[in-house]
N, C-alpha and C positions, 0 to 999 in steps of 0.2 A: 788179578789186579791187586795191588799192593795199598793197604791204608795211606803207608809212608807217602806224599803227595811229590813232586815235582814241583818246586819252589822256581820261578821265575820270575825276575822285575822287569818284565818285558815291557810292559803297557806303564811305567813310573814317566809322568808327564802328562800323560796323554791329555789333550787339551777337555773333550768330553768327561775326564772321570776327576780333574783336578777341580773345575771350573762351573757354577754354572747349579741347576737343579742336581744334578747324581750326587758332586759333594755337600751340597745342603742336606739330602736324604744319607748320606752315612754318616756323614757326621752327626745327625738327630739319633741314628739308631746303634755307633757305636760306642756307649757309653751305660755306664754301672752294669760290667760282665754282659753285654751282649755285642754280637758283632753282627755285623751286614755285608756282604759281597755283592758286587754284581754279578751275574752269570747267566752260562746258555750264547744266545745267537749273538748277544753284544759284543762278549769277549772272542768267540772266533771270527764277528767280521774285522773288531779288530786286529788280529794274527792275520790277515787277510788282505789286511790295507782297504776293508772296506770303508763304508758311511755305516755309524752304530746300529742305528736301525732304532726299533722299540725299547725303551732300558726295563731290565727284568732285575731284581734286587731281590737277593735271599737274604733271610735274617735268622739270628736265633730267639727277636723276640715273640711274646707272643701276637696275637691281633689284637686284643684288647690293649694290650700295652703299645704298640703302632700306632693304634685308635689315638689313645692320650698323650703320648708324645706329639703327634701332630697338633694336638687342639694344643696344646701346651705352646706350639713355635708357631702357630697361627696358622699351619697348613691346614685345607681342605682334604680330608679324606673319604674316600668313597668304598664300599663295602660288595666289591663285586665279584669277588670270591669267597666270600666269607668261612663257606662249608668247608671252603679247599682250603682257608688259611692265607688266601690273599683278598690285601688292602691296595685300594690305588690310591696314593698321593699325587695331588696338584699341584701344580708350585709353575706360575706367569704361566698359564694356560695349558703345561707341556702335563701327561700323564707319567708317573713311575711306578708300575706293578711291585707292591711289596708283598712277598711270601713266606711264611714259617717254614722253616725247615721242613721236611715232611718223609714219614718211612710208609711204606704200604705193608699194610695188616692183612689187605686181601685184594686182589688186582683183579678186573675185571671190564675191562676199557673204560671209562670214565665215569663208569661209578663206582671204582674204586675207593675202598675203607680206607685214610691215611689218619697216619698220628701223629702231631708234630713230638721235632725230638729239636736236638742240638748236633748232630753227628752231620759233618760235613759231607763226609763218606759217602754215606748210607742215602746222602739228599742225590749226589753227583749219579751213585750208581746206579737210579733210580729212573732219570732220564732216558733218553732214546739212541744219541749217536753219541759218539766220542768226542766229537769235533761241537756239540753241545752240553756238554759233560763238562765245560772249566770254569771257574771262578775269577775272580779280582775282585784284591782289596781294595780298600782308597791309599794305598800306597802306589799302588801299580804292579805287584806279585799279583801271580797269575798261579792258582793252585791247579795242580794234573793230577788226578788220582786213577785215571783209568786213560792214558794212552793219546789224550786228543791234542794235547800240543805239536807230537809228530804228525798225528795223521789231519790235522787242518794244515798244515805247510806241504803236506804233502798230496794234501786235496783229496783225503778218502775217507768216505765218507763210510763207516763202520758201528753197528749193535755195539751198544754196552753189553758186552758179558754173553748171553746164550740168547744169539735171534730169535729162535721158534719161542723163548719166553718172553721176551720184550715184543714179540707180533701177539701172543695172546693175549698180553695186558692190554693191547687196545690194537686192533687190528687194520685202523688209521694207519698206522707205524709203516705200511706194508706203502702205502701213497706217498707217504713221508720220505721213507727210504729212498724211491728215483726222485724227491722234488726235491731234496737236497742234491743229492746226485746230481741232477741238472744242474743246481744255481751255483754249487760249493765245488760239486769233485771234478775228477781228470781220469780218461780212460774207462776201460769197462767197470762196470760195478763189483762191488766186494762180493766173492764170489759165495760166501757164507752168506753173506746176507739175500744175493739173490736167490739162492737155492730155496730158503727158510719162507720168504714170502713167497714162492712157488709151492712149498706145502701147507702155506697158511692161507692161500687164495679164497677158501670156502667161507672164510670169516666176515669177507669184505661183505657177503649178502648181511650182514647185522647191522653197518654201518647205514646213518641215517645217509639221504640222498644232501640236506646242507652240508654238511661235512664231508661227502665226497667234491660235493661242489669247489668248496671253499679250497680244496689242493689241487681239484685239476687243473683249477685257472689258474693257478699262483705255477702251476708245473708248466701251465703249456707257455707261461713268457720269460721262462729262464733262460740260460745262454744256451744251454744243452737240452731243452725241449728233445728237439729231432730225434738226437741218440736214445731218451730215456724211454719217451713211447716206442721205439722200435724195438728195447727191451723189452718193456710191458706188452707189447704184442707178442713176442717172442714167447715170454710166459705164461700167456694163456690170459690173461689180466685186466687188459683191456676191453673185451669183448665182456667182461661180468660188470665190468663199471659205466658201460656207456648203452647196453643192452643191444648191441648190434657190429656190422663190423666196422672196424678202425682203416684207415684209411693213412696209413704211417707214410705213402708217397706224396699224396698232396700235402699234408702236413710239412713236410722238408721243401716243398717246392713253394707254401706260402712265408715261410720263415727266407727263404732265399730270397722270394720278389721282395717282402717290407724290406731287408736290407739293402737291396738292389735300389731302392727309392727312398730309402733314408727314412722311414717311416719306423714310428716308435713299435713296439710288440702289443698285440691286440689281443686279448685272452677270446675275444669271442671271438674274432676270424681265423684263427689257428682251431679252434673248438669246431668252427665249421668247415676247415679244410678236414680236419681229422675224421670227421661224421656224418658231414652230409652228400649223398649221390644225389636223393629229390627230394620234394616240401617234406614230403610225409616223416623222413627223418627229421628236420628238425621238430616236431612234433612230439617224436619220441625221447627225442634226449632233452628236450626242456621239459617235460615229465621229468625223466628218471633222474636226469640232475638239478630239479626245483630249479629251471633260471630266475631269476628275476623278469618283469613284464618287461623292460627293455632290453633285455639282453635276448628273451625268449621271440621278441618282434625281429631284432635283429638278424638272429638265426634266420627265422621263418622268411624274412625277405631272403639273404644269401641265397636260401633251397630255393626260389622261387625261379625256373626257367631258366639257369644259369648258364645252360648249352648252348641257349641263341648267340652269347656273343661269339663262339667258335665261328659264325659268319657274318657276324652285325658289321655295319660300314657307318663310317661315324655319322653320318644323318642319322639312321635310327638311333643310334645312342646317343644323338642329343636327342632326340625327343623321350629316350628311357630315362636319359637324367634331368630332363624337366619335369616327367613322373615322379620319378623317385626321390628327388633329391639328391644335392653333391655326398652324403658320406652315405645312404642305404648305393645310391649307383655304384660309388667308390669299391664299397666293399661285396659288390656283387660282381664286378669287373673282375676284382683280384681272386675270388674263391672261382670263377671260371678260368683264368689265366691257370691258379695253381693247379686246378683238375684235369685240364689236357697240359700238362708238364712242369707249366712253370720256368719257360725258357726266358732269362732274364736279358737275352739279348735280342729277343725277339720286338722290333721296333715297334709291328701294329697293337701289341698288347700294352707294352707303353704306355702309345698314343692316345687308344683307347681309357686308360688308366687316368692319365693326366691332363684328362679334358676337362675336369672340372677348375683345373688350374688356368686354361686359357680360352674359357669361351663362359660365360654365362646368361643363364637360361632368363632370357625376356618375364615380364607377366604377360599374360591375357589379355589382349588390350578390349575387348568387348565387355560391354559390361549390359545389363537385363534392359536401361533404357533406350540401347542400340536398339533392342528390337520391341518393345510395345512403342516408339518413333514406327514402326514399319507395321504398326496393326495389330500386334501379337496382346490380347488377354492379360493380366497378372495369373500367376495358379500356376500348376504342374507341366502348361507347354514353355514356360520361359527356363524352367530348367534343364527338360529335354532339348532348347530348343539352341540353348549354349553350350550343354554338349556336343549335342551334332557340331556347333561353327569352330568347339575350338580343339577337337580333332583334325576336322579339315583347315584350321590353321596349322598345325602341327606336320598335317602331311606338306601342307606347302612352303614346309622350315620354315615358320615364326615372320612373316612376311609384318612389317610397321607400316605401308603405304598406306593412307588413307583410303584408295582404289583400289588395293588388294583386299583389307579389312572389308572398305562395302561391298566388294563383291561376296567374298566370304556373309556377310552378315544377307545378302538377299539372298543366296541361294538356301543356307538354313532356313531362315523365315519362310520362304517359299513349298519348301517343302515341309517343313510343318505342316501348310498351312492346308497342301496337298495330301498329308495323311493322316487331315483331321484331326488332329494334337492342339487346334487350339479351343 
């Protein structure tokens, strides 16, 4: 890689970097000999025709002087990298990451020793992929010192400089690699790069379980999910990050039905086509990847019995999703569709699918003074005793008659009453 940078005024206009919070933060931070760039994921969505995303802003000043400059133009700043050299400035509610320059002194995933320096270079080479590896000014030049201008137009996604280094400075890199790959690139993966986290694989057991977390969700709603786990399977990979096996078929086959129904991408029902056979897996990987209690509920519904619907006729599964609810039914319908194939022209799985769209689930229409009107006590038989009726409402599909309800409500009461529950 060549100091000499690749000068382009690619991004000159662009409405986000002329306009707005970014040019109030350069312009605060490029003045008496210091400069600021933007750089990283903003500049290649931009080469990309994406939406910018998060704005990340390198500078060469220091923090302290960021600090006062901001108080100075009335900006709120916050100090939430402080160690690392990054300030976040506020400006009408929006965040901008400002960072010193920074060289590594001694690299050892994220507790890596950095120095801030002024060396453009030295910050670019330091990063992870090429295609994150670029700069811009507040003119709209776009600095290339290592490659990533061709290789983001060209969608590949490549190590800065010597893989098996850039995977031991933080062996995240190795998760990073396909989840770029998924959202950014085209075609098989860099084949250096694959190799490199194929012999870096042993590293991943260091990485905390948030931190795997936080990429396998962001990997499993990319465009190229499918392709990237059937990599990571391929490499041995996934089986050390999820602690069991991967399931790379129903995965492509639940990515196929949400498109098939126009449904947006779900990091946990993709997570559950990938992992779960029965309950007990999700168990296991909401452990091993820290879910969150509602993502971890979520899982543990999907596992829950998901093979019945391979024969449910939609009377029982309206009474499953007056159980359950339209989005746990929803997404236990879809992770059985996706486990026996995932045939998206298959009508009764559809059907099944899209019943929460054209029927909804009654309430209960009994309530505890139906039945102390019929004799029944206060206490623990009024509870058993609405269980019992509104099952047997349920088996006799949600019936509203007056004469269906009292029949319902005398034969509960009655046998209550018959096995001594009141």
């Amino acid at each position: 890689m060549s100091a000499e940078p690749i000068l382009a005024p690619i991004l000159a206009g662009a409405p986000w970097l002329t306009a707005g919070g970014t040019a109030r933060v350069l312009q605060l931070l490029n003045a008496d000999g210091e400069e600021a760039r933007v750089v990283g994921g903003t500049v290649r969505n931009a080469l990309l025709g994406l939406p910018p995303g998060d704005m990340d802003i390198a500078t060469t000043a220091l923090p302290d002087a960021v600090v006062r400059r901001a108080k100075a133009a009335g900006i709120k700043s916050v100090p939430t990298g402080i160690d690392h050299g990054t300030i976040t400035l506020v400006i009408d509610g929006a965040p901008y990451e400002v960072t010193t320059l920074r060289e590594d002194t001694e690299t050892f995933g994220r507790k890596a020793k950095v120095a801030f320096g002024r060396d453009w270079v030295k910050d670019a080479e330091r990063r992870d992929f090429t295609m994150n590896g670029l700069s811009v000014d507040a003119n709209g030049v776009v600095y290339d010192y290592v490659g990533g201008i061709a290789d983001a137009r060209a969608r590949r996604v490549r190590f800065i400089g010597d893989p098996d280094r850039r995977i031991a400075e933080d062996y995240l890199r190795i998760l990073r690699f396909f989840r770029i790959h998924a959202a950014f690139g085209t075609g098989e993966p860099d084949r250096d790069g694959y190799l490199a986290c194929i012999r870096g694989r042993a590293g991943l057991a260091t990485l905390s379980a948030e931190r795997v977390r936080m990429e396998m969700l962001k990997l499993l709603v990319a465009s190229g999910a499918s392709a990237a786990a059937l990599a990571m399977a391929d490499a041995g990979l996934l089986q050390a990050l999820i602690g069991g096996v991967a399931y790379t078929g129903p995965l492509t086959a639940m990515i196929a039905i949400e498109r098939a129904l126009d449904l947006p991408a779900s990091s946990t029902r993709r997570l559950a086509a990938l992992t779960l056979a029965v309950t007990e897996d999700a168990k296991r990987v909401a452990t091993r990847l820290r879910l969150s209690n509602a993502e971890a509920k979520a899982l543990d519904s999907m596992g829950h019995r998901w093979w019945r619907f391979a024969a449910m006729d939609e009377a029982r599964a309206r009474r499953l999703l007056y159980r359950l609810g339209p989005e746990r039914y929803h997404d236990r319908v879809l992770l059985a569709w996706a486990r026996v194939g995932g045939d998206v022209g298959a009508s009764r799985w559809r059907a099944l699918a899209e019943l929460p769209q054209r029927w909804t689930a009654p309430k209960f229409p009994l309530k505890a003074a139906d039945f102390i009107a019929r004799g029944l006590a206060e206490g623990p038989a009024l509870g058993h005793v609405l269980t019992l009726a509104e099952d047997a409402w349920l088996a006799a599909d949600f019936p509203l008659e007056e004469a269906a309800l009292a029949s319902i409500a005398d034969q509960a009461a009655a046998r209550v009453s018959r096995d001594g529950k009141t």
